[in-house]
Structures are given as C-alpha cells and as structure tokens.
C-alpha angles and dihedrals in degrees: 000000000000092000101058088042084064094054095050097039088056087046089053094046101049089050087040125006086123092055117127116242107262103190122111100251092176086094148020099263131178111269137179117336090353096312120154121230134199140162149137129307089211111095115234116264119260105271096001096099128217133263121216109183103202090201125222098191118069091188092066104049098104089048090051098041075055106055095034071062097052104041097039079054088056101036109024090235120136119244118187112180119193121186117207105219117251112297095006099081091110098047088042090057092047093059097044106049080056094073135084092249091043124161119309084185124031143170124248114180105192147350089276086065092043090062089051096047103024095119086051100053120089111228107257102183108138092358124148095262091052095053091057092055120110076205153010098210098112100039125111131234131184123228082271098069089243115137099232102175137011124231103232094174149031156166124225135203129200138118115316115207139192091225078191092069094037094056090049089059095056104267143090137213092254084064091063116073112120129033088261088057092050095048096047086050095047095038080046093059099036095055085052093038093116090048091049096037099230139059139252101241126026116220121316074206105194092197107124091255097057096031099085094064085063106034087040112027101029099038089057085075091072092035087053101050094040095054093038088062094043086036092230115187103173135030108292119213093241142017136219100205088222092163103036089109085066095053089053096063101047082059100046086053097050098050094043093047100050138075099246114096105243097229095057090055090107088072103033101113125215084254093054090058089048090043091058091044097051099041083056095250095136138028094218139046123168111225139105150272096278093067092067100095099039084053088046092047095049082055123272131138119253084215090054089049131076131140130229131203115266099253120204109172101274117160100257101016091135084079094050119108133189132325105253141167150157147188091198111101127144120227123184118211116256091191092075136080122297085237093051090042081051099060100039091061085047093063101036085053085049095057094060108034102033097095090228095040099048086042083053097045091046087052091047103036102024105221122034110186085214137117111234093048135118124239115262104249078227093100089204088058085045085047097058087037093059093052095054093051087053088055091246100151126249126240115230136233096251084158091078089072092059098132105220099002120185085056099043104050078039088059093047095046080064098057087038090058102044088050094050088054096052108359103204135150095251091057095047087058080061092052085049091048088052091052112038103025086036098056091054091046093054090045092056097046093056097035096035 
C-alpha cells in the first residue's frame, strides 16, 4: 500500500510540486477523518518554502495552532497544523501523504511505523534538530543506521519516593544507587516500620487495575536487559527469560518490605497502593510520571517527591536511568521540496530553542530531550531529565514488543500471584513458564 503511495505521490510531484496551497488556512477547519487544521492567512514567502505539521498528539493542537501563529508572525513562513483525531492518525497520514500539499513533518511511533514510511522520511543523521538533542534514545534509525525521526517527547516510570519519609527513617536518596542499596534502605525501614509508623513499599496490588504496573512496568526490567544484549529490535518469535532471577528478586523485595500482606495481593487494587503512598504509609510506589500531578494534588509536596530508576541487580545499573518511551518522533518528508524541507527543520529547531515556544511545548508535552528546554515543573519529568543529562542510559520500553498482550501478562499475573502467596521454588518455576513458554505461546497465536 506504501508502496504504491510512493509511486503516486512521485507521479503528483513531478506534474505539481511547484503548485500553490490551495486550503483555506483563515480558520480551523475540519480536515481528513475529523482532523483540525489551522495555519496562517499570510502567503509564504517566495523561496522560503512552507511547513504542514500533521500532528500525532491530540492533546497538543491548541498549543501548536498557537506557536505555527506565532512563528509565521515572526518569520512570514507559513505554518498549517492538522491534527488527526484521536486513532486515526495512521489512516490520516496515509491520505495525506497522498496529496499534492502533503506533510512536510510527520509521526512515526516505532520501528514498526519506519519501515512503513522509510522512504518518506528525510536522513537526519547530523541534522539541526539532532544537534540540539540531550539524547538519542528515543530516536529512531532505519536498517540502514540513518536517524529518521527524532523523539521530541516521553514518560517515564520508575520508583517514586516521599524523600520526606525516607529522611525521617534515617536515609537519603544519594544512598540509593544499585538494587543492594535499595534493599538495605527498604529491609532497614520495614524492620523498624512500627517504630516509624509507615513501610518501605506500598501494594504491589495484582488486582487488574494495579497489575499492569508489575506485568508491564516491572517486567520490562528483564525484557530490557535480555533484548539490549541480543540487541533485539522487533518481537522476536521466543525469550529466554535471562534476567528473570533478577526480577525475582525486585518482587520479592516489594511484597516482604510493605505493609500489605503478600497473599492478599489478588485483591489489592491500583487506589489502595496511592492511598499508602499519599497518607504517608510507605516511602516508595512504583509508578510513572503521569501520576505527579494526582500525588501533588492529594496533597504532597513536589520538594518531598522524586523518582528513582527501578534497580535489579544488573552489572552497571548504577549508571541506569529511568525507564523511559515514546511513540512520538518527527519525521520530515523527504519526498517535498529542499525549500519546504528547509523550513520544516526551521521550525522544529525554533520550538525548542525560541524561549516562549520550548516553555510552551514543556507545558504542553511534559520532557523534551533537548538542549534549549526548560526543565518540566513534574519533578519526576526534571528527575529523568537530569539523569539524562548526566549520560546515565534509558531503559527502554522492551515491553512494546509483548505479542499478544492482554493474555499473556494475564497469564503471568496468575503465576505472580500463586508465587506472592508461597513463594517457593516450585512456584517461581511457574512465574518463568509464564514468561518465557507463554510468550512463545502468545506469539504463535498471533503469527501463526
């Protein structure tokens, strides 16, 4: 299908790359499968090419109506933003690329999408918006080792922590920079939990509205490790489940240091972890950057938060940082005109380098990995950030790659909970059977 876009798309351009735009920018307007558009009256300048954002991130169409205002007010250049409606971005691109005035910049969310749109994508290998990145970790490049499209944005999940609690037990974060620094932290409070008055770990609740954090998050660790040494960049077809010692003992850590009794876990829900956390019941709670503002709003204090990497007892881990993704990477087409190509960069360069634009994308998007950003007033966000910054390495997001997903960490919250209520060895052979026979299982069942 690609395939035969390309070859239409080179047919239009060669009959009408020079072609004026002929949509009415004045006014957001309805565009292809519900979109919104927006853009500029004035007309582009002669020669200084034109800039059409097809945007990924419906969240962030006001800011970026916004800023194509602002910086066709300051340049001349036209700036048109569409914004695909929410799960329609793939079929949206595909029309539109399809058009004489396609997409100067584009998403592509994986490596799954680059080999969809690689012939699309302009090299960007040592490009102006690549020399302005803290990190190329969430960048994407083709088989060819070409960077075709930058990650401008990202979450993170780690372990969150109250450093207010932990200082009152005795302990700071500087302690905590392996998985044995963290254990002799987290065994040290909970043997002195009725003394302190609160616990080392909320729930690992395995209710299906905490699991995920566990047969997601947390499995990621051994996914992680496992890929980056075979240096796995798709699903592959089987695991070995090299690491899976290590998350065992990360789990084992999390249900013997709380306050939740492990073989109740089946029934601990995702609000009875919070809540711990929030009351001030526990000093740690594994979850991500998009639970800021929720902790912050029930109360606690963004100078008594941070968030640590989930360390596992990996040779070098000191040097981890958090575990971090995204699907959001700009790609600019490499099938328009230089000028136009031109003038996209320019634009993506002025969004995070312009003071007001990169404050406006950071309020809207939360981390940029690039230089001329501010820092995210989420601390967790200014925490990964920092780390990054320091060249401590991402983790990244294995977990994407999960065939069949909802069955098999289903299938795995089973075994998980059977092991938290005896964990014997027995049982863990059950947790490494879910992961590791499972996943082929799951694969199959999908691939065939």
């Amino acid at each position: 299908m690609k395939k035969l876009i390309a070859l239409l798309l080179a047919l239009v351009m060669v009959l009408g790359l020079a072609a004026c735009n002929t949509d009415n920018p004045d006014n957001t307007t309805a565009g292809t499968d519900g979109a919104t558009q927006g853009g500029s009256e004035d007309a582009t300048p002669e020669g200084s090419g034109r800039v059409y954002y097809l945007n990924f991130k419906p969240e962030a169409d006001a800011a970026l109506q916004e800023l194509a205002a602002l910086y066709t007010e300051k340049t001349g250049v036209s700036v048109k933003v569409v914004t695909a409606a929410s799960g329609t971005y793939a079929d949206t691109l595909t029309a539109e690329m399809a058009k004489t005035e396609a997409p100067t910049i584009f998403n592509i969310g994986n490596l799954s999408g680059l080999k969809d749109w690689n012939d699309y994508a302009l090299n960007l290998t040592d490009s102006a918006i690549a020399k302005e990145l803290t990190t190329d970790d969430f960048n994407l490049y083709n088989e060819d080792g070409e960077l075709k499209a930058i990650g401008y944005c990202y979450e993170s999940f780690g372990i969150i922590v109250n450093t207010e609690l932990l200082e009152k037990a005795g302990h700071s974060l500087e302690e905590i920079k392996d998985f044995a620094s963290l254990k002799a932290v987290a065994e040290d409070i909970h043997a002195r939990s009725a003394e302190l008055g609160f616990d080392a770990f909320s729930a690992s609740g395995l209710d299906s509205s905490s699991s995920w954090r566990f047969s997601g998050h947390l499995a990621n660790m051994p996914l992680y490790y496992e890929f980056r040494d075979k240096d796995i960049t798709e699903q592959p077809a089987t695991i070995e489940g090299t690491y899976l010692d290590n998350f065992r003992s990360v789990w084992d850590l999390y249900i013997t240091n709380s306050a939740t009794d492990p073989k109740t876990l089946s029934t601990s829900t995702a609000d009875e972890s919070k809540a711990q956390f929030t009351e001030g019941k526990a000093v740690f709670y594994q979850n991500g950057t998009w639970e800021y503002a929720g902790l912050v709003e029930a109360g606690l204090a963004p100078e008594n938060l941070a968030m640590i990497p989930i360390y596992c007892g990996v040779d070098g881990e000191e040097n981890a940082g958090l575990c971090s993704g995204t699907e959001n990477c700009w790609a600019i087409n490499s099938q328009v005109s230089a000028e136009d190509q031109q003038a996209s960069m320019d634009f993506l360069c002025w969004l995070v380098t312009d003071e007001t634009a990169a404050q406006k994308m950071v309020d809207t998007l939360g981390a940029l990995p690039f230089k001329g950003v501010p820092e995210s007033s989420n601390v967790f966000l200014a925490d990964g950030s920092k780390m990054l910054s320091e060249g401590k390495y991402t983790v990244s997001w294995a977990f994407n790659h999960t065939p069949n997903v909802d069955s098999w960490r289903a299938t795995v919250v089973t075994a998980l909970t059977a092991y938290s209520a005896d964990p014997t060895d027995a049982n863990w052979e059950q947790v490494v059977s879910a992961f590791v026979d499972g996943w082929a299982i799951e694969y199959n069942v999908v691939n065939g």
